[in-house]
N, C-alpha and C positions, 0 to 999 in steps of 0.2 A: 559670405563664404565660410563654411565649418560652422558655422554659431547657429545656424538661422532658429532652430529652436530654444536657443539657450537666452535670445531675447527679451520674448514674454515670462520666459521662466522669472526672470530676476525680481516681475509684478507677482507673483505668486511666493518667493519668499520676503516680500515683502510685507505682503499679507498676512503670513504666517507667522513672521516674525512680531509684527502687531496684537496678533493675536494671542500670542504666546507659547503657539503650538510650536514645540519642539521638532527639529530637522531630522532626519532618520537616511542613512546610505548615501549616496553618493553626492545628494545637497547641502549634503553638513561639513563642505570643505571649510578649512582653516588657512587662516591669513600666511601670507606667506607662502603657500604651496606653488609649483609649479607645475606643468604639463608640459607636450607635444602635441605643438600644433598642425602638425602635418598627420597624428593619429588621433586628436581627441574625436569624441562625441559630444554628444550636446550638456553632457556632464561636465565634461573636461570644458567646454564654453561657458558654461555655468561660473564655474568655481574662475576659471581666469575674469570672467564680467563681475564676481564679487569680492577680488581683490580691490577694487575700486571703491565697494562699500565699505568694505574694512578700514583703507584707508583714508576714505572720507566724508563716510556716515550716510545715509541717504538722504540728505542736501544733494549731494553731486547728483543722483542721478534723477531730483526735481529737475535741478540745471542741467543736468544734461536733454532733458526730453524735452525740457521748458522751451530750450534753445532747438531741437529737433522741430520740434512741433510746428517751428514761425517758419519750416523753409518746405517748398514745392519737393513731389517726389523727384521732379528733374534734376534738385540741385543737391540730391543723394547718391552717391555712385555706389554700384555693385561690384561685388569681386572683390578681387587684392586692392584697387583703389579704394574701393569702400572702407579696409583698412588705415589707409591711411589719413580717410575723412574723420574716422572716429578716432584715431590718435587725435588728430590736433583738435576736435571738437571737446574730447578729454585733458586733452592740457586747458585749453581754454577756459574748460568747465572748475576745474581744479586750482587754475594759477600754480602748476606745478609740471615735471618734466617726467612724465608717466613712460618715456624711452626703457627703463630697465622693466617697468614688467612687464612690457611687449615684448622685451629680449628674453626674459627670462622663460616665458612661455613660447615663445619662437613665431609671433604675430608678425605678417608682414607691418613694416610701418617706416617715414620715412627719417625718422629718427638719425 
């Protein structure tokens, strides 16, 4: 829900970050930014999915998909609950309490 593109995006600055190709407009968010998530686009999904990188490196989000990838699409939920799949699938991922940048961005979650 609001993100759905801003998913694969996160594999493409990845890519480019490897490569070294420099970020340009809207992908070149900085740590710490915020949005609204009742008006972003899939930029504004972007940059909230790469505060996660910022904070902790792309390890998490091996772990994170590592960890996506072993479960059935049944045992994924859609919508606002999907939110709060990915909150705790991100604490879990991180061993950390990721509540403030779901608030800060205004993510449903059940923090």
């Amino acid at each position: 829900e609001n993100s759905l593109e801003s998913w694969p995006n996160i594999f493409t600055i990845h890519a480019l970050e490897m490569l070294g190709i420099p970020l340009n407009g809207s992908a070149s968010c900085g740590m710490g930014e915020t949005g609204n998530y009742g008006s972003w686009d899939a930029w504004g999904g972007l940059c909230f999915l790469r505060q996660f990188q910022f904070l902790y490196g792309w390890e998490f989000y091996a772990g994170f998909f590592a960890e996506l990838n072993g479960l059935t699409p049944g045992q994924v939920p859609g919508g606002q609950p999907g939110w709060h799949f990915v909150h705790d699938l991100f604490e879990s991922t991180s061993g950390q309490d990721v509540t403030p940048v779901f608030e800060a961005w205004g993510v449903p979650n059940p923090g």
